[in-house]
Structures are given as C-alpha cells and as structure tokens.
C-alpha positions as CSV (number, residue, x, y, z in Angstrom):
1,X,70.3,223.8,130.0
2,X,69.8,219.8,129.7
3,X,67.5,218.8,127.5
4,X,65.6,216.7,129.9
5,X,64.6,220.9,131.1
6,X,64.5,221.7,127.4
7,X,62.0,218.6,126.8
8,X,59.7,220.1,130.0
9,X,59.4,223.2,128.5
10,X,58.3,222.4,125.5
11,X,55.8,220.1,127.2
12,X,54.3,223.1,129.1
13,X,54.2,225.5,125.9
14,X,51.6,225.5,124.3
15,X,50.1,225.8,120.7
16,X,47.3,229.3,120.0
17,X,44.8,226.9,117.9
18,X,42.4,230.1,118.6
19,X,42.1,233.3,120.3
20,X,41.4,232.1,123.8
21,X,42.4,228.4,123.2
22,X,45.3,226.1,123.1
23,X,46.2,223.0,122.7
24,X,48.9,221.2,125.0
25,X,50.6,217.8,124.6
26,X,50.8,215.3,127.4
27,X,53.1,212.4,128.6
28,X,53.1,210.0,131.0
29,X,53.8,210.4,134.7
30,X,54.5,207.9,137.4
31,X,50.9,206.8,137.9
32,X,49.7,206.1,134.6
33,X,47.5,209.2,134.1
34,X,48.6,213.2,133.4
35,X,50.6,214.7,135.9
36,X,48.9,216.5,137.5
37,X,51.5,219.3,138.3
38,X,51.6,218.8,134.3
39,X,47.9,220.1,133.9
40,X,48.0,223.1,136.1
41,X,51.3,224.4,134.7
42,X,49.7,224.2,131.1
43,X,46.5,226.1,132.4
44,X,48.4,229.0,134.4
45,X,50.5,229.2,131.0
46,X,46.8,229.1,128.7
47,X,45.9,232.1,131.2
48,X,49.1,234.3,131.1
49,X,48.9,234.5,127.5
50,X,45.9,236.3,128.0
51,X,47.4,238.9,130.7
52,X,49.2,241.8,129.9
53,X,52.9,241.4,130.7
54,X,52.9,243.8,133.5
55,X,50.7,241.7,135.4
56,X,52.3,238.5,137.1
57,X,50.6,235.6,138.9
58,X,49.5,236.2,142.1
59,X,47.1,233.3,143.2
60,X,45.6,230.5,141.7
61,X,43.1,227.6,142.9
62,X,42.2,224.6,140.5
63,X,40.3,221.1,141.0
64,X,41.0,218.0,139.1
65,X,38.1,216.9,138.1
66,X,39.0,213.2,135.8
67,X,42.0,211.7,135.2
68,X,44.1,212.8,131.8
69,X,44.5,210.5,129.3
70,X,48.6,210.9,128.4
71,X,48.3,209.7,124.9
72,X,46.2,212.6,123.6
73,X,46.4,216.1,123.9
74,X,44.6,218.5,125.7
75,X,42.5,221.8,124.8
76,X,42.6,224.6,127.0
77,X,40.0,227.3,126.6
78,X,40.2,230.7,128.8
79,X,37.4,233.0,129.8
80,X,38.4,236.4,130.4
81,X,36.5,237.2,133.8
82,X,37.5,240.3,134.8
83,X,40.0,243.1,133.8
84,X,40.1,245.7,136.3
85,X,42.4,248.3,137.3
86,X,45.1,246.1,139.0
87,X,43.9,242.6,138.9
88,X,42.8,240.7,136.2
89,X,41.1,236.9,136.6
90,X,40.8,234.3,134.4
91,X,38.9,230.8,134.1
92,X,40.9,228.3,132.2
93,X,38.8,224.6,131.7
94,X,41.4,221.4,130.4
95,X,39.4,219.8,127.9
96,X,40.2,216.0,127.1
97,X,37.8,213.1,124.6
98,X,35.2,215.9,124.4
99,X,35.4,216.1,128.6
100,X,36.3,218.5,131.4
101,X,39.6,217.4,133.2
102,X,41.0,220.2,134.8
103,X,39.6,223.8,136.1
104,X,41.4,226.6,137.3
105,X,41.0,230.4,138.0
106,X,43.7,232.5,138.4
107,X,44.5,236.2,139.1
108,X,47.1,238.6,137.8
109,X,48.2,242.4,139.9
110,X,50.3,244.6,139.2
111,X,53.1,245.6,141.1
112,X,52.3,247.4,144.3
113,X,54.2,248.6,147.3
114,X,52.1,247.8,150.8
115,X,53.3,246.4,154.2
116,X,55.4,243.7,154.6
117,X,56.0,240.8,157.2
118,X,56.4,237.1,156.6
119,X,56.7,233.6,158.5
120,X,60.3,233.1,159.6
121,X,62.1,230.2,157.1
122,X,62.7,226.8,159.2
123,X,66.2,225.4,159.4
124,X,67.1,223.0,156.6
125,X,70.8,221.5,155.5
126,X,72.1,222.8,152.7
127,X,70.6,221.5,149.1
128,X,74.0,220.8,147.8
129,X,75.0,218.4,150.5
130,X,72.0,216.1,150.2
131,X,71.8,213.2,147.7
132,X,70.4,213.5,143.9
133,X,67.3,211.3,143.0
134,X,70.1,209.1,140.9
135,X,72.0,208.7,144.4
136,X,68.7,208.0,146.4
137,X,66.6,205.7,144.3
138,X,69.0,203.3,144.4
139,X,69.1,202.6,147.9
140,X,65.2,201.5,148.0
141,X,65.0,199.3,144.7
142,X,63.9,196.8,146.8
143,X,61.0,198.6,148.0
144,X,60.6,200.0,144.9
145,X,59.9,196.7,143.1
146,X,58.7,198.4,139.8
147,X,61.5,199.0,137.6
148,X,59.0,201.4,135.3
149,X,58.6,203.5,137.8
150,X,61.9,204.0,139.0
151,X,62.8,204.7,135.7
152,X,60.2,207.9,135.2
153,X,61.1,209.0,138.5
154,X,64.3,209.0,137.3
155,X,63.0,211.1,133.9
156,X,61.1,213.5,136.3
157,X,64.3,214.3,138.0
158,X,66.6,215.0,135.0
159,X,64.1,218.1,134.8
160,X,64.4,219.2,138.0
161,X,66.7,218.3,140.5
162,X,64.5,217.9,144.0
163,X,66.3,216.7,146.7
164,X,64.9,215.0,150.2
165,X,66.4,216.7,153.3
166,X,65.2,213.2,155.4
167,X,64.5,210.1,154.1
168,X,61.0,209.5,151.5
169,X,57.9,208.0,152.2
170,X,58.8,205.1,150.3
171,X,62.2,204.9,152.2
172,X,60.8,203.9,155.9
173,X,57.4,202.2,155.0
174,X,55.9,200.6,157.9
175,X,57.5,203.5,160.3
176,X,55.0,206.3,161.8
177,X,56.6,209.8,161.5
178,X,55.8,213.0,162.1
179,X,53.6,215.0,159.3
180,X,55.8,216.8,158.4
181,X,58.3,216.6,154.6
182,X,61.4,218.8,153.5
183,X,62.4,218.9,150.2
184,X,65.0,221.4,148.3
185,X,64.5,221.7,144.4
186,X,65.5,223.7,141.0
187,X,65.6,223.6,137.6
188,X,68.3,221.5,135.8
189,X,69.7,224.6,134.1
190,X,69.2,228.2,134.1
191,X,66.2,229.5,132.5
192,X,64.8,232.7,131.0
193,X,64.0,235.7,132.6
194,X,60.1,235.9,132.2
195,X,58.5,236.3,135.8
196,X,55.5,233.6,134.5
197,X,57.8,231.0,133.2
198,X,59.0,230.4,137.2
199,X,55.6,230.4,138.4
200,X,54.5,227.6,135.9
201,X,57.9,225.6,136.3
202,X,57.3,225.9,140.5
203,X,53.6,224.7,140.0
204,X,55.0,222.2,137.9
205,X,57.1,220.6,140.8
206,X,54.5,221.6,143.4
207,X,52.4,218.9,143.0
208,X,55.1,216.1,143.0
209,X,55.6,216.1,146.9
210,X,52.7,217.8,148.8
211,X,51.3,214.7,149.8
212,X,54.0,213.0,151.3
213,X,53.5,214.0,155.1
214,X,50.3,212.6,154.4
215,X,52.2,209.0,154.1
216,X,54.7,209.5,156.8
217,X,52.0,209.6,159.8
218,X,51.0,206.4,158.3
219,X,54.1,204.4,157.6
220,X,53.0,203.9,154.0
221,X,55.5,204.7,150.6
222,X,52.7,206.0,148.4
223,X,51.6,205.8,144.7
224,X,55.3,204.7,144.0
225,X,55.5,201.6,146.1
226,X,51.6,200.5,145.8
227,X,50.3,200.6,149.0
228,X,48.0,203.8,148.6
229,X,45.6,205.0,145.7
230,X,45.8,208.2,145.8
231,X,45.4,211.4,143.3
232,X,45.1,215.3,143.4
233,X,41.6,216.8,144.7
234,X,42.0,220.5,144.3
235,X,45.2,222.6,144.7
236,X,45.9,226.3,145.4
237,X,49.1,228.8,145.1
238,X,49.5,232.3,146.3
239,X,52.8,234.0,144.9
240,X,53.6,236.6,147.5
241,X,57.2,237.5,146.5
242,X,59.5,237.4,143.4
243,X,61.4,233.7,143.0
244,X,63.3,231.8,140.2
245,X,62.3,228.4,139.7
246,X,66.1,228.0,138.4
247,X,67.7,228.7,142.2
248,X,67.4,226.7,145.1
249,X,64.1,226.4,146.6
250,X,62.6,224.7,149.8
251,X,59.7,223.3,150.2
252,X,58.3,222.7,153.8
253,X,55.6,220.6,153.7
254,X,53.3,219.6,156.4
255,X,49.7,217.6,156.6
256,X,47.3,218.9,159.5
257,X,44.7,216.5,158.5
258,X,43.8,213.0,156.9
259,X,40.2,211.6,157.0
260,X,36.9,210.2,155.4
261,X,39.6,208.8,152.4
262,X,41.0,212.4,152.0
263,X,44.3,214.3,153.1
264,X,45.2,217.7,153.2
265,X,48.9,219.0,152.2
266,X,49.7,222.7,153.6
267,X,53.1,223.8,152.2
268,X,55.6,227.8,152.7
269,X,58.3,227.9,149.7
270,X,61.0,229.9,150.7
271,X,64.4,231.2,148.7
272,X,67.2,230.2,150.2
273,X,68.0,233.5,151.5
274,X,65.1,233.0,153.5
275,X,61.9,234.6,152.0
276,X,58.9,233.6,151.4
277,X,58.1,232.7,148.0
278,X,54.8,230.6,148.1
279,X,52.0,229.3,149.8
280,X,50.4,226.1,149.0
281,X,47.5,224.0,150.2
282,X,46.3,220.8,148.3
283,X,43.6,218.3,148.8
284,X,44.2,214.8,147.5
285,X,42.7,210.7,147.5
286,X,44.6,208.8,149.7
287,X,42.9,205.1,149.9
288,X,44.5,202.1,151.6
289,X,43.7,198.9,148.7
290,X,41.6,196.7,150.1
C-alpha cells in the first residue's frame, strides 16, 4: 500500500467522540474548500458504524449544503431512522463552526437473492494502456497555469490512480465535445476486505470527475483552469453489486442536462469484467465568471 492510500484512509476514519458522533479531519482539495467526495465518504463511514456488519450499503443521497472549511475538523452526528427487518436507514448531518455542511441518508440490506439483469458495459481501452495523472498533467502545464493546483492534483492521484480514456476537460478548452467522459480508476494498493471500506473509497473518487461532460459540451477546462465556478449540489449512489475499490473500475459518465447555472452528471461503474457496480447521479454549480 503507498502511503499517499495509507494517508486517505486515515483521512476518512474517523474518531467515536460519542455514541452516535464523530469527529473527522479535513484537508485541502483542489478548490480551496473540503472535498467534497471527502465529506460524503466520512458521512457513509459515521453511518456504517452504526449498521450491523451484515448489512452493506445499498443507496445513499446527500446535499452540500456550505462549503467546508479544510483547516478544522468536522462533527458528524447520526440519527438512527429506521431498523427494520432487512434495511436499516440512517441520517448523518456534517457539522462545521457550529453549522450544517453536509446531509446524507443512507440505507443498509441485507443480502438477498431476486432477479437479475443489467445495462450492457460500453467499450473502453484497457486501463493499463492509458497514461497516469504524472504522465498527463504535464502535457497541459500551459493550460494549467497554477502550479498549486497541479501539484494537489498530483497528491490526489498518488491515492488513487484514475486514468482518462480521452483527453480532460482542461486538455481541449475552447473545443465543443460530446457530453459524454470515460475514466478508469483504483486504489494505489490493495486494501482490506471489509465490503464498506470500498463503498466509501468509490464515493471518495466519485465526486472527482462527474462533472466533466458538463465542461466538454462547452469547451471549458473547469475548476482547474479557472474558467468555471462551479461546486457539488446534491449527489446520489445506488450499490447494486459487489465491487473492490482496489481493482480496476470504469466510470462512464455522461451529462443529459445543463441550465439556469446548474448541470446534471449521470454516471454506470462497471468491473472490468463487465458488471454493473454503481449508479450515480449528481447535481452541481457550473457558472461562467463574469
């Protein structure tokens, strides 16, 4: 395991400072604000400490509600809504300066056999013959004029290894493509074998790229260039099938709709044996400067 992975995990543990609450610590992202990906990890984790272990993660829908402040810590308190026969819910609020931040529900089932079908996994290049974020950044460091920020990408990627099958947003600005993003990604080393630690790490790295389709119908590089203001509205996952967060993953990423200073992300994450994983759908801020 490197210990840029060992660092995020014990980022997303978190300390019991009561029954139902725990505190997290925070760091800083690419924007200079939580990550978001950051906050719903630590909330999912806050809620799983409070499910039986024979339960495992099946959905989960959060909204962002102010930005996080990455020099303090943040306070996570769990309601136990509901714990039936095979599901159990819980309400986790991300408390930061004495305010709301973050707000999630999320719901736990045990295993069950039922019917089965699933959307057929699109055709993607191989992970391992597509270039590393150290490879890639390079090439757009004139785009990229921020040094800073290249270098926390850079931090972000030593984590997880995620991997563009075409070019970024930031790496064709000015030129209108289809709404539509591929990327493959995984853990920089192997992890455990606890079923909740790879649903945290993939919601984790979920909300790194969702919005990127959003850019490409628009020419425009994003948070990382400067030519869009953009954050996180709400987000939602729906685990439909067992995964590791350590193995190959891709992310398919598409954006049906942008308007009114909004843009939605809709997102399958497939194995790469082909099944389907994970659905995702997030909301975000995407504002042109004036």
């Amino acid at each position: 395991m490197s210990q840029a992975l060992e660092s995020l995990l014990d980022l997303l543990d978190l300390e019991r400072i009561e029954q139902d609450i725990f505190r997290g610590q925070s760091r800083s992202a690419v924007v200079p604000r939580v990550f978001g990906g950051q906050v719903a990890a630590q909330a999912l984790v806050a809620a799983g400490r409070t499910v039986p272990e024979d339960r495992h993660a099946h959905s989960l829908h959060a909204y962002f509600l102010r930005p996080g402040d990455p020099g303090a810590p943040i306070v996570y308190t769990v309601d136990r809504i509901r714990d039936g026969r095979s599901f159990t819910t819980r309400r986790v609020v991300a408390i930061q300066h004495g305010q709301p931040i973050f707000h999630l529900s999320a719901s736990f089932q045990t295993y069950e056999e039922g019917m089965e079908h699933q959307a057929a996994m699109p055709s993607a290049p191989d992970p391992e013959t597509l270039p590393t974020a150290a490879e890639l950044l390079p090439l757009y460091a004139d785009v990229i004029k921020d040094p800073v920020v290249v270098e926390r990408l850079l931090e972000a990627r030593e984590s997880v290894d995620l991997r563009y099958v075409d070019a970024p947003p930031y790496g064709t600005v000015g030129e209108i493509r289809e709404p539509h993003s591929q990327v493959w990604f995984r853990t920089n080393g192997k992890l455990a074998d606890d079923p909740l630690l790879h649903v945290v790490l993939a919601t984790y790295v979920s909300d790194m790229t969702l919005l990127d389709s959003i850019l490409l119908a628009h020419g425009r590089g994003g948070w990382v260039t400067g030519d869009v203001v953009g954050a996180s509205l709400d987000h939602a996952m729906w685990f439909h099938r067992p995964f590791r967060a350590d193995e190959w993953l891709l992310y398919d990423q598409e954006s049906p709709s942008a308007s009114g200073g909004r843009g939605l992300g809709q997102a399958r994450i497939y194995t790469q044996d082909g099944r389907l994983a994970i659905s995702v759908i997030q909301e975000g801020v995407v504002r042109v400067p004036r």
